[in-house]
N, C-alpha and C positions, 0 to 999 in steps of 0.2 A: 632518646633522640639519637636515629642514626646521623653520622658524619657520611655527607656524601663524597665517593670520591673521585678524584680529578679527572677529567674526560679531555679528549684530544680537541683543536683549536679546529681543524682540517672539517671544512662544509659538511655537514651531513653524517660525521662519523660519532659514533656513542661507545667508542672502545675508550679504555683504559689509559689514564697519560701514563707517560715512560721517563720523557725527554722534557725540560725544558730550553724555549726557544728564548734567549734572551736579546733583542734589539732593539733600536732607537732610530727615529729620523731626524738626523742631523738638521734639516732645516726647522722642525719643528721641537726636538730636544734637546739640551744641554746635553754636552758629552757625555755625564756620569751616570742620566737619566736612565733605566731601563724598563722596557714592558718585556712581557710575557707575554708569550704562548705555548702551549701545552701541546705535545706529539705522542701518540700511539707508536709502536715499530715500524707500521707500516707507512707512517706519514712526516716522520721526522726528517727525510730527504727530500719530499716535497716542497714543505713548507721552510726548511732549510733553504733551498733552491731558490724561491722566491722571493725570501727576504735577503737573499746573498748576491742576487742579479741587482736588485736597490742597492746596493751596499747597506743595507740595514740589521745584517745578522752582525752580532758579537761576541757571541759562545752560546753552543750547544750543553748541558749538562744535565745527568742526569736527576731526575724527580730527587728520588731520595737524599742527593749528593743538593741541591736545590733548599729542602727543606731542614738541612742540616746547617746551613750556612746563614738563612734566616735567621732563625732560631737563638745564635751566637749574636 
């Protein structure tokens, strides 16, 4: 059984995640709360952008650096 791997958040795109996006909406989650989403290079500024205009971005980081801290 292959493991599939992480694809970007951004509509329509089927590249490779990079980045993770990590944010919360304060009226809807607890300060500590985090979701995800997942960025390609070429959409990590988009989707940064978006959830930064909400104020709903709270760090960018990347994949690897993401699943290392999991983990622990």
């Amino acid at each position: 059984m292959s493991e599939e791997k992480p694809i970007c958040s951004a509509k329509g795109c089927r590249a490779d995640a990079v980045w993770v996006l990590a944010w919360n909406n304060p009226k809807l989650h607890t300060p500590e709360r985090r979701k995800t989403w997942l960025a390609c290079e070429e959409h990590r500024e988009h989707l940064s952008q978006f959830l930064g205009v909400r104020g709903f971005l709270k760090d960018v980081v990347p994949l690897g650096d993401w699943d290392s801290a999991s983990d622990s």
